[in-house]
N, C-alpha and C positions, 0 to 999 in steps of 0.2 A: 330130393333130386329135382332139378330144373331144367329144361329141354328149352331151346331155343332155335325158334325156324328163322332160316331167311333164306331171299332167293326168286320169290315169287314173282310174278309180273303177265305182261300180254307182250305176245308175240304172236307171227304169224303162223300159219302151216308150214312145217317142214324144219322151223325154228331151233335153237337149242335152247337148253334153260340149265344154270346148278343152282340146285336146291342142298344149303347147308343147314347142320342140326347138332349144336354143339348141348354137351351134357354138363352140368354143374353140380357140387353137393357131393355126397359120398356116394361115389360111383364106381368103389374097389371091386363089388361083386357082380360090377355089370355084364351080361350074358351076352348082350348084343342090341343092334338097335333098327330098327325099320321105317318103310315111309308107309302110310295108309293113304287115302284119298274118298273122299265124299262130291261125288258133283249133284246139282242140282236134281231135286226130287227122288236120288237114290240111297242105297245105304253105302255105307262106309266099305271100302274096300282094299284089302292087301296088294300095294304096290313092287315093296323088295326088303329087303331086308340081309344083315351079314351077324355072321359069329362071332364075338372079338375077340377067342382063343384059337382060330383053326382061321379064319376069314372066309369062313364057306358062306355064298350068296345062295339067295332064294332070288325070283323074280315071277313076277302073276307074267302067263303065258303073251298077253296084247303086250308086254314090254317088249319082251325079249329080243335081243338084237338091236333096240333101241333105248333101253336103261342102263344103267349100270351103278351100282352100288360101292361105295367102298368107303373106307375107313381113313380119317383125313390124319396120316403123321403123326405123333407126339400129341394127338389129343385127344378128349376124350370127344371125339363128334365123327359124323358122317356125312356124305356125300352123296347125292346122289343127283347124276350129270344125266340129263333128257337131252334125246337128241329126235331128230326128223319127228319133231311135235305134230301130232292131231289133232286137228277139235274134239273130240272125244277125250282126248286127254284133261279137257277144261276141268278144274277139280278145285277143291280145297285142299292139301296137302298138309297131313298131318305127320311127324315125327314120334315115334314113340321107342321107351326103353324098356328090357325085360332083364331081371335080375336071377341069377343061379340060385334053382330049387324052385323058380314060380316057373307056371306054366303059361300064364297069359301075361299081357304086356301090362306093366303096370303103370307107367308115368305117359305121358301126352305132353307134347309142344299146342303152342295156341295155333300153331295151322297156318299155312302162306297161300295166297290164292293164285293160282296158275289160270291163266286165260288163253285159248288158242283160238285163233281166229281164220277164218276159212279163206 
């Protein structure tokens, strides 16, 4: 399975950004797929995430009301549309897929870098 990011860029505060992450390879028992983020000198962290049986969202608490996750149409990828961007938000943005019966995510995109600027 093959994760593919795009989307990334610099924009200012307050900005919007989509971030897209399409899946490739055999991705029949895919369980669902999420964003992570790593900014500079910290650890990696859970951004949002959906079910692809039910479409139930997750979201870390600083998104909320400003993220939004979803599942793009007839494919196998996702979505996920930032809006009223923060500096804080400045990240590396990782994609990731997790497959029925695993408990951790198992595949990784190579990451889009998000830049917000004050």
């Amino acid at each position: 399975v093959q994760l593919q990011a795009s989307g990334g860029g610099l924009v200012q505060a307050g900005d919007s950004l989509r971030l897209s992450c399409a899946a490739s390879g055999p991705t029949r028992n895919l369980y669902g797929m999420g964003w992570f983020r790593q900014a500079p000198g910290k650890e990696r962290e859970f951004v949002a995430s959906i079910r692809f049986h039910d479409y139930l969202t997750s979201l870390e608490d600083s998104v909320k009301g400003r993220f939004i996750i979803s599942r793009d149409n007839g494919k196998v990828a996702v979505i996920l549309q930032m809006n009223s961007l923060k500096p804080e938000d400045t990240a590396v943005y990782y994609c990731a897929a997790r497959f029925r019966g695993q408990g951790t995510w198992s595949y990784w995109g190579q990451g889009t870098l998000v830049t917000v600027s004050s």
